[in-house]
C-alpha positions in Angstrom: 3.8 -35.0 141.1 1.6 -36.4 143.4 2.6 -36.4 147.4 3.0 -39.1 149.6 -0.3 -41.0 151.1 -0.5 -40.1 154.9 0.1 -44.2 155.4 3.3 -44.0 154.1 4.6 -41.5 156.8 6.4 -42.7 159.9 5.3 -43.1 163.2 7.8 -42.3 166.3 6.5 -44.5 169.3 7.1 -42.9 173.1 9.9 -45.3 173.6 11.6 -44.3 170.3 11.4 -46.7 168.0 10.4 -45.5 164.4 7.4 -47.7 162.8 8.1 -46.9 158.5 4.5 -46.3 158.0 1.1 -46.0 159.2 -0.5 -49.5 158.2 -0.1 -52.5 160.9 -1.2 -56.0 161.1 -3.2 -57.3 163.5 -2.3 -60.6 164.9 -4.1 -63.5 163.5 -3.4 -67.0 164.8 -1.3 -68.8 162.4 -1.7 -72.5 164.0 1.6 -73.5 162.2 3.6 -74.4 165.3 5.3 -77.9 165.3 4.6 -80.5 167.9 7.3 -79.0 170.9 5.1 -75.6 170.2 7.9 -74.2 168.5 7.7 -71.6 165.4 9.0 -73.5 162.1 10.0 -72.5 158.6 6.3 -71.6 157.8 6.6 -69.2 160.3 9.5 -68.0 158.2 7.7 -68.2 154.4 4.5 -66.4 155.8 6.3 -63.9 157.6 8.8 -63.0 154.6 5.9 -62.9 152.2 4.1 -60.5 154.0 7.2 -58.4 154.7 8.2 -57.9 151.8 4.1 -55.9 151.0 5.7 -52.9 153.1 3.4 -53.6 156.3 5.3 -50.9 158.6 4.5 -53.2 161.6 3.6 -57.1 161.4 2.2 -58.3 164.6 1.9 -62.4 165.5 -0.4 -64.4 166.2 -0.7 -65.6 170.0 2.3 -66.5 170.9 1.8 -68.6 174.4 3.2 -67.8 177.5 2.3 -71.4 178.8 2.6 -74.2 177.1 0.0 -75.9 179.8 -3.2 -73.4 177.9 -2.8 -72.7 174.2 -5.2 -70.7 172.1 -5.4 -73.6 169.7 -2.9 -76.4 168.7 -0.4 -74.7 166.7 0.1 -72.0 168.5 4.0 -70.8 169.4 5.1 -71.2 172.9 7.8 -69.1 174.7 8.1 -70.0 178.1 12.1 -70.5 177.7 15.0 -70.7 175.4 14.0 -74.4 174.1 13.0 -73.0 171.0 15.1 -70.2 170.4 16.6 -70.6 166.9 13.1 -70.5 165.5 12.5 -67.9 166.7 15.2 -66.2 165.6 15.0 -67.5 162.0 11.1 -66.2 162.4 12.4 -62.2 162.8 15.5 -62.7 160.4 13.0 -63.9 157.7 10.9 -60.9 158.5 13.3 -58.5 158.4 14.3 -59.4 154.7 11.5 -57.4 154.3 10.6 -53.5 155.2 8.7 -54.4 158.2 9.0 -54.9 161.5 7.7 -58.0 164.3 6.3 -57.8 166.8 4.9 -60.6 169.0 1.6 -60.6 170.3 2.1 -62.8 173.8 -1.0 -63.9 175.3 -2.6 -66.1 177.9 -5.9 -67.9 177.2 -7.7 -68.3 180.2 -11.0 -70.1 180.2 -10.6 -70.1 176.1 -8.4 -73.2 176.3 -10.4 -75.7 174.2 -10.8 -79.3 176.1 -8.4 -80.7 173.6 -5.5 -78.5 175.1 -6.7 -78.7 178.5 -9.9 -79.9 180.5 -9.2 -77.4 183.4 -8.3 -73.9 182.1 -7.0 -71.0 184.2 -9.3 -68.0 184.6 -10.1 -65.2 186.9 -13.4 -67.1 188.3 -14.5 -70.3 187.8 -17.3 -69.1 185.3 -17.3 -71.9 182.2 -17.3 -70.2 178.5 -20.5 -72.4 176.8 -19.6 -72.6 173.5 -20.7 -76.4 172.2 -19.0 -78.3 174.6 -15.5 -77.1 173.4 -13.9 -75.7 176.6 -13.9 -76.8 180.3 -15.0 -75.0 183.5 -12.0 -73.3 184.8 -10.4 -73.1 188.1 -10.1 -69.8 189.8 -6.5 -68.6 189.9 -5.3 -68.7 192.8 -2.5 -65.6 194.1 0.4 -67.8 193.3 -0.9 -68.7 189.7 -1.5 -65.0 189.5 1.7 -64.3 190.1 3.2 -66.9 187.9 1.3 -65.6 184.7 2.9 -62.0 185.6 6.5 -63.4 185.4 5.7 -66.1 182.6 4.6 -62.4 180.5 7.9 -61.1 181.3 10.1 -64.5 180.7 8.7 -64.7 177.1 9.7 -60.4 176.6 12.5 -60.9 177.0 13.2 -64.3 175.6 11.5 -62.6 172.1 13.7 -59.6 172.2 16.6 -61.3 172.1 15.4 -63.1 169.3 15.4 -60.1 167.5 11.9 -59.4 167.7 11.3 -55.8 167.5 8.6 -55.2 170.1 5.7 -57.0 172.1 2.2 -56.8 172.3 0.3 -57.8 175.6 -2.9 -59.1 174.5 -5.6 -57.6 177.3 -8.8 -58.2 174.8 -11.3 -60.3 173.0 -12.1 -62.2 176.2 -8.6 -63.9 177.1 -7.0 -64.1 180.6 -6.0 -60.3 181.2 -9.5 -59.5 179.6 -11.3 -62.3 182.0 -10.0 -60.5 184.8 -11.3 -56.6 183.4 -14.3 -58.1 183.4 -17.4 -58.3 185.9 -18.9 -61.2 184.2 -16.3 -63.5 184.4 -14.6 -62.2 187.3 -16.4 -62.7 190.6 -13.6 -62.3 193.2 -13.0 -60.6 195.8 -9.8 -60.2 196.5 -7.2 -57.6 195.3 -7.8 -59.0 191.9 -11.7 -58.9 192.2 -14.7 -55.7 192.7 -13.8 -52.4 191.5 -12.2 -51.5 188.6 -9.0 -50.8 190.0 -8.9 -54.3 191.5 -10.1 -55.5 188.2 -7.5 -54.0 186.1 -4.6 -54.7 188.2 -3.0 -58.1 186.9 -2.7 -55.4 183.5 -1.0 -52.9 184.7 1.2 -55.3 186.6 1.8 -57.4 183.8 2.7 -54.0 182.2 5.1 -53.3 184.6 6.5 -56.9 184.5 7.2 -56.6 180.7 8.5 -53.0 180.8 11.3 -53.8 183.4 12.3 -56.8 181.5 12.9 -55.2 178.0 14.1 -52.0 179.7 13.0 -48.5 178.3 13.5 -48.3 174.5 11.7 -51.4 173.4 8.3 -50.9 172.5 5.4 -52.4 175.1 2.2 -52.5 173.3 -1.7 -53.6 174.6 -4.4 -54.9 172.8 -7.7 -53.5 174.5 -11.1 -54.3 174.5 -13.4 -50.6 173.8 -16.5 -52.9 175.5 -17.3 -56.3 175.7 -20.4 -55.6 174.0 -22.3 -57.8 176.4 -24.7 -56.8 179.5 -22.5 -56.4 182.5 -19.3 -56.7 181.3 -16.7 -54.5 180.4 -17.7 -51.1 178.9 -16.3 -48.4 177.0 -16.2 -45.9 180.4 -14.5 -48.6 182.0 -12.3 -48.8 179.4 -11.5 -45.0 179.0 -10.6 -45.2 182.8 -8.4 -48.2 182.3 -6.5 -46.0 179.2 -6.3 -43.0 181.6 -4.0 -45.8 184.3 -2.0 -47.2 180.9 -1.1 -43.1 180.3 1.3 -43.5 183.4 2.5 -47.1 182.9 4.5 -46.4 180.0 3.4 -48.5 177.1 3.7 -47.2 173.3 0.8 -47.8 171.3 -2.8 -49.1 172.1 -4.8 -51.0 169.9 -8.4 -50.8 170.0 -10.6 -54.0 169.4 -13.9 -55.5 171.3 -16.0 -58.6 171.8 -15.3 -62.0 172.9 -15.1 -65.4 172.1 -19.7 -65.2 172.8 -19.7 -61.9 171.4 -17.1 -62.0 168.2 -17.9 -58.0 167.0 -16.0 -58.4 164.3 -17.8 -61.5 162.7 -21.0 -60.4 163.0 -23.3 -59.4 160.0 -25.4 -56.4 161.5 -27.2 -53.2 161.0 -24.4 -50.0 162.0 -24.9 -46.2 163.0 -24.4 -44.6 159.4 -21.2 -42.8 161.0 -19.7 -46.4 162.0 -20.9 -47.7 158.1 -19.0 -44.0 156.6 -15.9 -44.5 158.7 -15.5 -48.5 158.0 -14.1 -49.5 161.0 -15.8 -51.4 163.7 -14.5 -49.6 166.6 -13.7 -46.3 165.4 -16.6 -44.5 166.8 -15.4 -46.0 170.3 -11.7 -44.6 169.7 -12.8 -41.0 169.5 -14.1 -41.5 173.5 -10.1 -43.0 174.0 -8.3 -40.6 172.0 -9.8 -37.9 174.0 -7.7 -39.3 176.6 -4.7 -41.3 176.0 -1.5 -39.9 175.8 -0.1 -42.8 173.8 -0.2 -43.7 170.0 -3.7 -45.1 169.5 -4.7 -48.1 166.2 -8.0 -49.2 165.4 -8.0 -53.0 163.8 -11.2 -54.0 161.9 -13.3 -53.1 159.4 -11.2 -50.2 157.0 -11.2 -51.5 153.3 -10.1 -48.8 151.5 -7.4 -46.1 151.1 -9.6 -42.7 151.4 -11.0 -44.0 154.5 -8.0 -45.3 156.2 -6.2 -41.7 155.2 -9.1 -39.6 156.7 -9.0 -41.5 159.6 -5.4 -40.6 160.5 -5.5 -36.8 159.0 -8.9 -36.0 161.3 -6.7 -37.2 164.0 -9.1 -40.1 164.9 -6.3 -42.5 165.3 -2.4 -42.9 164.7 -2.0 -45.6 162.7 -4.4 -48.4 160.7 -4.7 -52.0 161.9 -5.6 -54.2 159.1 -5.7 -58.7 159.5 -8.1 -60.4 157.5 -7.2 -58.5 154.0 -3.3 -59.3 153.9 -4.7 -62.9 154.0 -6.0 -62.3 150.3 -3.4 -59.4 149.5 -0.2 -59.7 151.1 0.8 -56.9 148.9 -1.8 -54.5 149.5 0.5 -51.6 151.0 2.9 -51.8 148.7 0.0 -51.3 145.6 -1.5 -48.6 147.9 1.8 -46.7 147.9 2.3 -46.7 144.5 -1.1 -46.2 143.1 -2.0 -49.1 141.8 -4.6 -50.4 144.4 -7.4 -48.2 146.4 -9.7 -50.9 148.4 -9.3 -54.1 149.5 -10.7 -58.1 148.9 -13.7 -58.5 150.9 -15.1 -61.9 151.0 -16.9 -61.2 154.0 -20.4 -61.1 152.3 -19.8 -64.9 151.4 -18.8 -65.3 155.0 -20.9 -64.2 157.4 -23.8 -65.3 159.7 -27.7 -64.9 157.7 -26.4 -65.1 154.0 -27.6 -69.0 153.8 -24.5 -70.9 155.5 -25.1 -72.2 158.5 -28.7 -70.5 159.8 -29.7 -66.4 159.8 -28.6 -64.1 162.0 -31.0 -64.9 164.8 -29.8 -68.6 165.4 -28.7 -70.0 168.7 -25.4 -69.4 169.8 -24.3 -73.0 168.4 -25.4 -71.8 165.4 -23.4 -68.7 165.5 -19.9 -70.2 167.1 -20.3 -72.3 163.9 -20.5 -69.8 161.7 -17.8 -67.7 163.3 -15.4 -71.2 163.1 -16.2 -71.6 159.6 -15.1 -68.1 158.6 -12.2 -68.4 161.1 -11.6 -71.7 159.3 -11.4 -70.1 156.0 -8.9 -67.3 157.1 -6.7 -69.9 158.5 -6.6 -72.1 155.1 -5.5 -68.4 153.3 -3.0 -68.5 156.0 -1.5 -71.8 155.5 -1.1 -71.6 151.8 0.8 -68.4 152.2 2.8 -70.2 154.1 3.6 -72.6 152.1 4.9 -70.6 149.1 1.5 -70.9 147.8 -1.3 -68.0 146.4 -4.7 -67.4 148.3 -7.7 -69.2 147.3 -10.2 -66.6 147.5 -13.1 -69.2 145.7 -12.5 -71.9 148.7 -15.0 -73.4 150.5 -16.6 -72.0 153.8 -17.6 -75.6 154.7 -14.6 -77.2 153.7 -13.0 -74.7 155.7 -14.7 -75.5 158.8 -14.5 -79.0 158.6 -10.6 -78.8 157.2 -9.8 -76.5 160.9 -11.6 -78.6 163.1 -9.6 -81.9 161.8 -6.0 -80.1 161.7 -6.8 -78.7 165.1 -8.0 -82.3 166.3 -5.0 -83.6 165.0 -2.5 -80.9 166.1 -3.8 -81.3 169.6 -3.4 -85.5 169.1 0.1 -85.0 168.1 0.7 -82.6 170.9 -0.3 -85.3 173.4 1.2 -88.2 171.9 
């Protein structure tokens, strides 16, 4: 008889909360949000579906603290009770399933797109230039500073009694908290502003914020940058610092990402150190510095596509669990084959996907060029997304350009119907 796969045993998090295995997905925006921001019966279909594949731990897509900077049109907002039912419906349709929810709550910053708002909220007033789409923010001021820290802890506590199981504060991939970590777009010089200290302390604030509002046994997750990957921003030994401060402000697990909106890692179609190519994952090279460190339970989300990898990953001790987005979008069921045999790798249509394989312009083009290419395959993710949930099956053979053009209309109109 063969034994259990390491993904299938359970994971006791520091505040006590059991996860049911070791596979988790990463949030991915669902843009399925009614006009009032709030979650609806898709919300419900999509989450159910993918419950019921045996993901130990589904994590949201950005779910807003403030409904004044959104993400995208579509997004959830929490910044009170207004849509509370929802959300409620949202975790008891997830729990139908084996898995568990957690919301991923977040704060744009400068990546509000101009259809949201013309005058974002960021650390400095440094503009994201990314064909024409967002506009030059205004420095935060103490008092907004302070508002975002409570706003993080209103919409905690508003989820757990919701029925969400946990939260995740989203400090990566170049949104407010992640503006703040780092140098290139923050220029203060304040308490806020300078050193790294000053630099990470709206996180660890925020942290405690969130912590004192769920109280002790509810798990407080972070979403992390290992580097901005771009010259003079955040690094990986800033970041192994920073996870050396989270060790003593009592959050539960850490996921591991990296990039930015200009620098989107994990879209990118480029040569890898053999090591990075044998291990899969896109930042798993840059977890081994963390995990040196951190005291916590440590994920890595991007880039694993099959079984033996994801396994040797956790019984080398590399990391503690497996974050996986892009592949339930094609497989909702994957863990549930995995467990029982009957699958060993998962879908991959990035090779029709990304940047230099004849879509949009090679791998060298301007940035334009690029943030094109990244919307398109964004685009295509999200269609995947909406047809699971709308009771319908993936449509692996779609369009990349109908894709694009399909996400930049709904957005368009979302954001229309938003206003109006």
């Amino acid at each position: 008889m063969t034994s259990p796969s390491i993904l299938q045993q359970p994971l006791t998090l520091p505040c006590g909360q059991v996860i049911p295995n070791r596979i988790i997905k990463g949030a991915m925006t669902e843009g399925v949000a009614d006009k009032n921001d709030h979650a609806t019966t898709l919300h419900q279909t999509l989450y159910r579906t993918w419950s019921k594949g045996e993901t130990g731990v589904l994590i949201s897509g950005n779910i807003m603290v403030d409904k004044r900077y959104l993400e995208r049109a579509g997004n959830v907002v929490v910044e009170d009770e207004s849509g509370f039912e929802q959300l409620k419906a949202w975790a008891d349709a997830t729990h139908e399933g084996s898995s568990l929810l957690w919301a991923q709550i977040s704060h744009p910053g400068r990546q509000c797109p101009r259809m949201v708002s013309t005058k974002p909220l960021s650390a400095s007033n440094i503009q994201l230039n990314m064909i024409g789409n967002f506009g030059k923010p205004k420095a935060a001021t103490l008092e907004d500073i302070q508002d975002v820290i409570q706003r993080f802890a209103t919409t905690a506590s508003i989820l757990k009694k919701a029925g969400f199981d946990g939260v995740e504060i989203h400090a990566a991939h170049g949104y407010f908290i992640s503006q703040f970590l780092s140098p290139n777009t923050n220029q203060r010089n304040d308490q806020y502003g300078g050193s790294l200290e000053n630099r990470a302390r709206l996180l660890l604030n925020v942290i405690a914020s969130v912590r004192a509002a769920v109280g002790p046994d509810f798990p407080v997750a972070v979403k992390l940058n290992s580097s901005d990957f771009q010259k003079g921003g955040f690094t990986l030994d800033e970041c192994v610092q920073v996870v050396q401060w989270l060790n003593e402000a009592g959050i539960d697990l850490l996921e591991i990402s990296g990039g930015t909106y200009e620098q989107l890692e994990f879209f990118k179609d480029q040569p890898v150190r053999e090591s990075t190519k044998q291990r899969e994952a896109f930042f798993l090279e840059y977890a081994q510095s963390i995990k040196a460190v951190a005291k916590m339970p440590l994920i890595v989300t991007g880039g694993f596509r099959t079984k033996q990898a994801m396994e040797e990953a956790l019984e080398e001790g590399l990391i503690d669990a497996i974050g996986i987005a892009r592949p339930l979008c094609l497989n909702p069921d994957f863990p549930q084959e995995f467990f029982n045999g009957a699958l060993n790798a998962l879908p991959n249509d990035e090779s029709q996907l990304v940047i230099g394989k004849g879509f949009w312009g090679p791998a060298s083009s301007s940035k334009s060029i690029q943030a094109l290419n990244n919307q398109a395959q964004a685009g295509w993710y999200y269609h995947q997304i909406e047809r699971i949930a709308h009771g319908q099956a993936p449509e692996q053979d779609f369009s990349p350009r109908k894709a694009l053009f399909a996400h930049l209309k709904k957005d368009a109109g979302r954001a229309l119907r938003r206003k109006f």
